[in-house]
C-alpha positions as CSV (number, residue, x, y, z in Angstrom):
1,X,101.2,118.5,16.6
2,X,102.7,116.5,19.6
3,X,104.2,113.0,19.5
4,X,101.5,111.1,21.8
5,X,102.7,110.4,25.6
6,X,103.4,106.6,24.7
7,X,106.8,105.0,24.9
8,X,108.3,104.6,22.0
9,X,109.7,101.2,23.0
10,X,106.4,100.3,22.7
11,X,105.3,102.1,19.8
12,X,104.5,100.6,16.5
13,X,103.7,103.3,13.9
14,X,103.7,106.4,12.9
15,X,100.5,108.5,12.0
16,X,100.7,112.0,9.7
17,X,97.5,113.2,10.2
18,X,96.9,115.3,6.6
19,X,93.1,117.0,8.3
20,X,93.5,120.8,9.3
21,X,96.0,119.9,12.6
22,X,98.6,118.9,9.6
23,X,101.1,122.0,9.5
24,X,102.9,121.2,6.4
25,X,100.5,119.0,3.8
26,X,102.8,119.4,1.1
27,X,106.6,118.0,2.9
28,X,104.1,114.9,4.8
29,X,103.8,113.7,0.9
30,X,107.6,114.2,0.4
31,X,107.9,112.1,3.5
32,X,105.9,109.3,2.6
33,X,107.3,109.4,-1.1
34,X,110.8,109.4,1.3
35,X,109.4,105.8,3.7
36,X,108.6,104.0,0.3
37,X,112.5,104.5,-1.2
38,X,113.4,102.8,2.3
39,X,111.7,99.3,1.7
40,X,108.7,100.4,3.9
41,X,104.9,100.4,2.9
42,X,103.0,103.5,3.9
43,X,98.9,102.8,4.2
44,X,96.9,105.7,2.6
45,X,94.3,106.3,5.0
46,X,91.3,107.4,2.3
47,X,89.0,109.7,3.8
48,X,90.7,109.5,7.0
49,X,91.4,113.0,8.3
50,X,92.1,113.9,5.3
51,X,93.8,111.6,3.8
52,X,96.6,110.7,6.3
53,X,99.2,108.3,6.0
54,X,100.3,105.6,8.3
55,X,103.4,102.7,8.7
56,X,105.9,101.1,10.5
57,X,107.6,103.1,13.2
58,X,111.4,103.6,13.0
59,X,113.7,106.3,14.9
60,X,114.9,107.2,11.6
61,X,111.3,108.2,10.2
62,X,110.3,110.0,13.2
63,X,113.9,112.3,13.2
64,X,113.2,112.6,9.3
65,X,109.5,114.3,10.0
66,X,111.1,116.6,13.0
67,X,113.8,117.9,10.4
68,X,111.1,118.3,8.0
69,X,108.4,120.0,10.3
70,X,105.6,117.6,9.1
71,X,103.2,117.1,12.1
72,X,102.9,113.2,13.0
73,X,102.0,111.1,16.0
74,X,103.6,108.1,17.4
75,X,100.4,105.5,18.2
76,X,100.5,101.7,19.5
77,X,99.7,98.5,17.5
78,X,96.4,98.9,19.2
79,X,95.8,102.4,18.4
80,X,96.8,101.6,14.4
81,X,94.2,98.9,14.5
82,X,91.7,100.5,15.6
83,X,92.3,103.1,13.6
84,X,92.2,100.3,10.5
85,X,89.0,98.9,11.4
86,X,87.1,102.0,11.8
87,X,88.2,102.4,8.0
88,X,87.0,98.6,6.9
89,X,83.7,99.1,8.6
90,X,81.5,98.3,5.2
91,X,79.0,102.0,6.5
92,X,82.0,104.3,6.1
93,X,83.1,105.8,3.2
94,X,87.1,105.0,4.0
95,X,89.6,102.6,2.8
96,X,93.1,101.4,3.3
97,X,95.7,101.9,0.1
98,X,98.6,100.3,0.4
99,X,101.5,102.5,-1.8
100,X,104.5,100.0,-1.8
101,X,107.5,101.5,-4.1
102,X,108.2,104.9,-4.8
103,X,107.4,105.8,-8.5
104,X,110.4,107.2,-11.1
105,X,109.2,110.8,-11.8
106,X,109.6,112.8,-15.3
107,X,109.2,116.3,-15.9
108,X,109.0,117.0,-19.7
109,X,110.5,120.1,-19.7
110,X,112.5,122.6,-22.2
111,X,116.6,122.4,-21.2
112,X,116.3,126.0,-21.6
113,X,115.3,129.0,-18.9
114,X,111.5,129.7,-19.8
115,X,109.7,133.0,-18.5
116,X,107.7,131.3,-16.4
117,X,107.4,128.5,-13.6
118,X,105.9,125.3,-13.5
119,X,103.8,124.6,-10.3
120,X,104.3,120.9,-10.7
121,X,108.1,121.4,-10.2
122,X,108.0,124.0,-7.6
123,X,106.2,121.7,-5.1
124,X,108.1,118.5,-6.4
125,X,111.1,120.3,-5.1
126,X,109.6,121.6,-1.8
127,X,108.0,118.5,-1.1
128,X,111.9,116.8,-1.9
129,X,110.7,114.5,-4.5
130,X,113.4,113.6,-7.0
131,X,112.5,113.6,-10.3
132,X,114.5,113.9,-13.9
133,X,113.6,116.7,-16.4
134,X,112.9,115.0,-20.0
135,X,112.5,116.6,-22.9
136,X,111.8,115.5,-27.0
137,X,115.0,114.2,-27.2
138,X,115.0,112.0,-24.2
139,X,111.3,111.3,-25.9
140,X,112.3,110.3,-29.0
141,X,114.6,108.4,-28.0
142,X,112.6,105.9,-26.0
143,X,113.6,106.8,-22.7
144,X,109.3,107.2,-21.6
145,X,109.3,103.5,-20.2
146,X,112.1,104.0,-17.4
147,X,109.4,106.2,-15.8
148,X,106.3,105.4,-13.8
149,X,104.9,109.1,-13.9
150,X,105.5,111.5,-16.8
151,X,104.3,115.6,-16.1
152,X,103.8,117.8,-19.5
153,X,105.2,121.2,-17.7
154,X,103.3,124.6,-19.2
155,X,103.6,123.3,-23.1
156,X,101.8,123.9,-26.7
157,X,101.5,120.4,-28.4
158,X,100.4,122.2,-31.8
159,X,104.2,123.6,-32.8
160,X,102.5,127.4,-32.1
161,X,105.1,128.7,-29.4
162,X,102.4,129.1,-27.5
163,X,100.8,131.3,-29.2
164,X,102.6,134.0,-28.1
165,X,103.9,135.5,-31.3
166,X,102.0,139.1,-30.8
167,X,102.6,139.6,-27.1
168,X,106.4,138.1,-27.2
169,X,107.5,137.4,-30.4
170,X,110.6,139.6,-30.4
171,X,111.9,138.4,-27.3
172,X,115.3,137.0,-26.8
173,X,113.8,133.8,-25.0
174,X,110.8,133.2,-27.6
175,X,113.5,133.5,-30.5
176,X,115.7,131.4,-28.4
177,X,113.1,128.4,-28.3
178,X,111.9,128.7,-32.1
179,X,115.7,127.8,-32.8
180,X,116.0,125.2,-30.4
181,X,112.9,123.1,-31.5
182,X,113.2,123.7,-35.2
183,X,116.9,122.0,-34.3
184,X,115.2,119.2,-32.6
185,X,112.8,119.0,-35.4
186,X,115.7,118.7,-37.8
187,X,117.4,116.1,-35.6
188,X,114.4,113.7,-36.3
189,X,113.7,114.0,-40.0
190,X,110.5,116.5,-39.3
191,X,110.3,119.3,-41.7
192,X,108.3,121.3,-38.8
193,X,107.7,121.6,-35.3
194,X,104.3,120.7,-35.4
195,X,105.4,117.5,-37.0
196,X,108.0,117.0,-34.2
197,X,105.5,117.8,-31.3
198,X,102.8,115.1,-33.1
199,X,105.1,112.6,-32.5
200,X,106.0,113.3,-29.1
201,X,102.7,113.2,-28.4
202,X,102.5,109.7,-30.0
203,X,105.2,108.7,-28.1
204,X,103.3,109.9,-24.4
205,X,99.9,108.3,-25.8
206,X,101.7,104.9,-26.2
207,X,103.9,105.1,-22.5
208,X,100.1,105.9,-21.1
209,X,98.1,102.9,-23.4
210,X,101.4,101.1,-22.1
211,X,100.5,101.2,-18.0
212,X,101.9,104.9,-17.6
213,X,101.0,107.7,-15.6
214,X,100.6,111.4,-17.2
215,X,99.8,114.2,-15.5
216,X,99.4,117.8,-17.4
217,X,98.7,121.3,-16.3
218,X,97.6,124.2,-18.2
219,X,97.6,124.6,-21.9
220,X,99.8,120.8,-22.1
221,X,96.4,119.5,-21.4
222,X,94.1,120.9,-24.2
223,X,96.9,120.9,-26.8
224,X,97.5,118.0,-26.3
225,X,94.2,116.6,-27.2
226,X,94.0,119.5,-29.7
227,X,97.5,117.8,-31.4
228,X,96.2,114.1,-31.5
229,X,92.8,115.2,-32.8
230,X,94.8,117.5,-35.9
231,X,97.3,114.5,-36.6
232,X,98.1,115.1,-40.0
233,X,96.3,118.5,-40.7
234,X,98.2,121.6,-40.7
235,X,96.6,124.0,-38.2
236,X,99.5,126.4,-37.4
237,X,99.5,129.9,-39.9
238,X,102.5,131.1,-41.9
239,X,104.1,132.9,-39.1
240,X,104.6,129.7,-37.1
241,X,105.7,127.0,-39.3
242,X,106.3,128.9,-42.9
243,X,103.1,127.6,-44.7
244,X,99.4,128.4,-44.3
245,X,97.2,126.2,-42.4
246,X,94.8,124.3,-44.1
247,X,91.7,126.5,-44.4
248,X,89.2,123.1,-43.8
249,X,91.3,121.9,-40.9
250,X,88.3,122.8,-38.5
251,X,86.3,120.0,-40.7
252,X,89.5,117.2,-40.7
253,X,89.3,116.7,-36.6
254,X,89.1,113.6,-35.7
255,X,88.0,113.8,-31.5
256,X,88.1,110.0,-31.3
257,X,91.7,110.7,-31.1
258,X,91.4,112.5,-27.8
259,X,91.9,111.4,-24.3
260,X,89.5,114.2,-23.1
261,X,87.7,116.8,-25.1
262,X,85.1,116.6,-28.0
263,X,83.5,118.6,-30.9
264,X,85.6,122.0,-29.7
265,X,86.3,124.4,-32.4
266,X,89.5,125.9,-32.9
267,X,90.7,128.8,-32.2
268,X,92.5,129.8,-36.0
269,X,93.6,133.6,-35.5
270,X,97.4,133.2,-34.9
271,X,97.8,136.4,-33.2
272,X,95.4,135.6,-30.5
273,X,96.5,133.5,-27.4
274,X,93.5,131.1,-27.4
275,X,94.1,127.8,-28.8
276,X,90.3,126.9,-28.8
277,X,87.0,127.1,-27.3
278,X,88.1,124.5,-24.4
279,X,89.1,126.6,-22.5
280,X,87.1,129.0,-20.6
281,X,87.8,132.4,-21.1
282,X,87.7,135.7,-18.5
283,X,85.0,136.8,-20.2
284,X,83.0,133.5,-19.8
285,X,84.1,133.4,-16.4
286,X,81.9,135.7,-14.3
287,X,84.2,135.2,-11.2
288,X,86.9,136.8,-9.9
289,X,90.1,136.0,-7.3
290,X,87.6,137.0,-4.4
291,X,85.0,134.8,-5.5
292,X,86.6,131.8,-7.9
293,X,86.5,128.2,-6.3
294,X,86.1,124.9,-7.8
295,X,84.3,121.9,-5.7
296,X,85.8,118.6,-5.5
297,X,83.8,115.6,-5.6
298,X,83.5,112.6,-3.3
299,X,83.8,109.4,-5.0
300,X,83.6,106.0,-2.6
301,X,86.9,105.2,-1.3
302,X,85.7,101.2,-1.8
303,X,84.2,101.2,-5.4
304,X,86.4,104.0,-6.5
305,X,89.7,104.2,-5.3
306,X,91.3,106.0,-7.6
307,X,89.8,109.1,-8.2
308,X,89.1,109.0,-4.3
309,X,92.8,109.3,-4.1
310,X,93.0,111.9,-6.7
311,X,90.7,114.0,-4.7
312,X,92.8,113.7,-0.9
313,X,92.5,117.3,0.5
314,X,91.7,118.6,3.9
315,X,89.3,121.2,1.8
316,X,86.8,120.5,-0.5
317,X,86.5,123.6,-2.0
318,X,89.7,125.4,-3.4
319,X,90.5,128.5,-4.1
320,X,90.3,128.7,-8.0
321,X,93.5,130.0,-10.3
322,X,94.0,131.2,-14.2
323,X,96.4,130.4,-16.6
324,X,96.6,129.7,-20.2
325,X,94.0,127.1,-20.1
326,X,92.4,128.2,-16.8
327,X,89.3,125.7,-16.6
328,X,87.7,123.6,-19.0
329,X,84.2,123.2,-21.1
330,X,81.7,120.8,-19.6
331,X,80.2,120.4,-22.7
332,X,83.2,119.5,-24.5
333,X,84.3,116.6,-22.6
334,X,83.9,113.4,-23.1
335,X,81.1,111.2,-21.4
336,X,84.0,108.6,-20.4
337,X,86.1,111.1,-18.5
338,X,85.4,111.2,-15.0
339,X,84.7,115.3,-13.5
340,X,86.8,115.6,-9.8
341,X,86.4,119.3,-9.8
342,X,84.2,121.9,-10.9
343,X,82.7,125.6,-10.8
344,X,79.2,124.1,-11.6
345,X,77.6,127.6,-11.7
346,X,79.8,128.4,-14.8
347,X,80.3,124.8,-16.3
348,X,83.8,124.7,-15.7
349,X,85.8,121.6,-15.1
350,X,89.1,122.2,-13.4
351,X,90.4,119.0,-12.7
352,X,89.8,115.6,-14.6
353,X,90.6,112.1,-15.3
354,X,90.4,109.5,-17.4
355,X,91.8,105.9,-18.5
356,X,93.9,105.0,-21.3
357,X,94.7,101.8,-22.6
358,X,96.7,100.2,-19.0
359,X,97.3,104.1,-18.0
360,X,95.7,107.0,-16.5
361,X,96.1,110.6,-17.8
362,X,94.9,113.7,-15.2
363,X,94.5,117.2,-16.4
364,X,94.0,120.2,-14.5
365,X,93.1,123.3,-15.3
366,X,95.4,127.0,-14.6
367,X,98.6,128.1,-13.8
368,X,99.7,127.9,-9.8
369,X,97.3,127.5,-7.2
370,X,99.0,130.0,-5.0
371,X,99.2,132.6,-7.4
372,X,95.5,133.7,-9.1
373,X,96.9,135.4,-12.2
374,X,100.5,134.5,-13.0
375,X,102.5,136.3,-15.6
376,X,105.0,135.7,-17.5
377,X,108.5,136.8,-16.0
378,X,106.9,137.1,-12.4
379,X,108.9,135.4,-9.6
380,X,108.5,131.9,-8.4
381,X,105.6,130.7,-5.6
382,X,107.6,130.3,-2.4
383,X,105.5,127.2,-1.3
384,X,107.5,127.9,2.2
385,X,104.5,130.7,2.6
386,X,101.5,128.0,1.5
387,X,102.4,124.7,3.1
388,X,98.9,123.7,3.5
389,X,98.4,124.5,0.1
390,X,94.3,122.5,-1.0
391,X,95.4,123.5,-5.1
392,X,98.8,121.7,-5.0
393,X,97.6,118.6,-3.0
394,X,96.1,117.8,-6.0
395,X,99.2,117.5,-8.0
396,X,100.8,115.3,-5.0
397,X,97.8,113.6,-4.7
398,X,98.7,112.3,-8.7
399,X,102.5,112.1,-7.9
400,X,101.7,109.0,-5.1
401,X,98.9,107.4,-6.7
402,X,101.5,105.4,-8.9
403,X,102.8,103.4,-5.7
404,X,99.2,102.1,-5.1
405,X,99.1,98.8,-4.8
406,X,96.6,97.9,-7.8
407,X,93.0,96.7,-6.7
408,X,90.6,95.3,-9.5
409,X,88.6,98.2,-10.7
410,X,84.6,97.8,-9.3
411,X,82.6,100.2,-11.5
């Protein structure tokens, strides 16, 4: 897109349109992560061409969007206000969101080289967003409140590897990681990793209860809920943590614990890669990459401003993606939690929300949205080829909504 044929000695701000004329969705976020670090407030234009972003005009920001390749337009102080109260007009389902400081990111993260890529770090690195890999150490140690937004990269919360004993148990990498967090468990007085991982998740529960932002992917989200629903039942077999697992630890769940998911059954064969019945399976899935999409809702941008910011995107369907935990039970989550996106037809969830204490946790469902069926040791998504990517707007969409300024919650 052009710059517009006004002066810029006259101009006042600068538009990035984020509708279809956008040719790089994903860098325009790192941009306006980029404007907040200088002091500057960007306006979230909800529902506005999909999302777009507006503020101040400076030579600096418009050479910092050329080198990037995001497409923008220089407009007038009368252009931006009209633009503004098109958006307040009380008929249209818009609003203004002011984002006003650029939030501390975490990663939590093994130190170690895993088989497999996280999509949340991939596009946090194209989109030039800085952020700080954590993991149980930094965890343990208390570091959670120096961050504003905390992401649970591809992760088993229940001390089970993963569950990949059968497929990858003799693998120099898998071997590698057993040591490392029986180490860690060590470290902290745990006699197993299961106990180690509980408490981490403690420790994440209590930065979101606390005002924090968590954002999880993949099998971190059900295991996750899966952990604080088990706390203090042994549900990991003898080839995981040395012991068996407590035959009536089906019976000992306690969902109230759970940010998300209720009365789901677990999944107790160690040897298979299914942690429960959350997640929806291939064979429960009577899709495939030609024909899997998941639908995003529209939530009023003036009663409901957050999950209308979770849900930004120039589509509103999206190409759907597997992983680990590709999609999510309908019937096993909770009334409270609010649905942004599902394949109604199969009763899948793939992208939800919910509030915790003074925080927010998001969860969605599979692997990479550029990559239908990833697999372990496969090379990386280059986002280069998918800048207009509708699946990773959605994780942006969750890395910015920290910088909102807060507005008193109407529903």
């Amino acid at each position: 897109m052009g710059i517009c044929s006004i002066g810029t000695n006259w101009a006042s701000s600068i538009l990035i349109p984020m509708d279809e004329a956008q040719a790089n969705h994903l860098k325009a976020y790192g941009i306006a992560y980029w404007v907040l670090t200088k002091s500057t407030e960007v306006d979230w234009l909800l529902n506005y061409r999909g999302g777009s972003f507006m503020f101040q005009y400076q030579p600096v920001f418009e050479s910092e969007l050329r080198i990037r390749g995001v497409s923008y337009q220089v407009i007038s102080d009368a252009q931006a206000g009209q633009i503004t109260a098109e958006i307040s007009a009380p008929d249209v389902n818009m609003d203004v969101m002011k984002l006003e400081k650029a939030p501390k990111v975490a990663v939590y993260s093994p130190k170690s080289k895993q088989p497999w890529d996280d999509a949340v770090t991939l596009v946090l690195s194209y989109a030039e967003i800085p952020y700080d890999i954590i993991f149980d150490d930094e965890v343990m140690d208390g570091l959670l409140p120096k961050y504003d937004w905390l992401h649970l990269h591809h992760e088993d919360f229940t001390g089970q590897y993963g569950k990949f004993y059968r497929t990858h148990g003799h693998h120099a990498w898998y071997k590698a990681q057993q040591r490392e967090f029986e180490t860690c468990a060590k470290k902290y007085g745990f006699a197993k990793v299961s106990q180690l991982k509980l408490a981490v998740v403690k420790k994440i529960r209590d930065f979101c209860a606390g005002g924090g932002f968590v954002f999880a992917m993949c099998s971190a989200a059900d295991t996750y809920d899966i952990a604080l629903a088990a706390d203090g039942v042994d549900i990991c077999e003898s080839i995981y943590d040395g012991d068996p697992a407590d035959p009536n630890a089906q019976q000992k769940l306690d969902y109230s614990k759970a940010f998300a998911f209720k009365n789901f059954t677990l999944n107790r064969d160690p040897f298979d890669y299914e942690y429960s019945n959350i997640d929806n399976q291939i064979y429960e899935r009577p899709v495939n990459e030609s024909n899997d999409y998941f639908t995003l809702f529209q939530f009023s941008a003036k009663w409901d401003p957050v999950p209308t910011m979770l849900t930004q995107n120039h589509l509103n369907v999206v190409k759907g993606f597997l992983g680990q935990t590709t999609g999510f039970k309908k019937s096993l989550i909770k009334p409270e939690v609010v649905i942004m996106g599902e394949s109604k037809s199969i009763g899948e969830a793939k992208y939800i929300h919910g509030i915790f204490g003074k925080g927010t946790w998001t969860f969605y469902g599979g692997h990479d949205p550029e990559d239908y069926q990833h697999q372990v040791g496969e090379e990386p998504t280059d986002l280069s080829l998918h800048p207009t990517s509708a699946g990773y707007r959605l994780i942006l969409n969750n890395i910015l909504f920290p910088a909102a300024k807060k507005k008193k919650q109407k529903t």
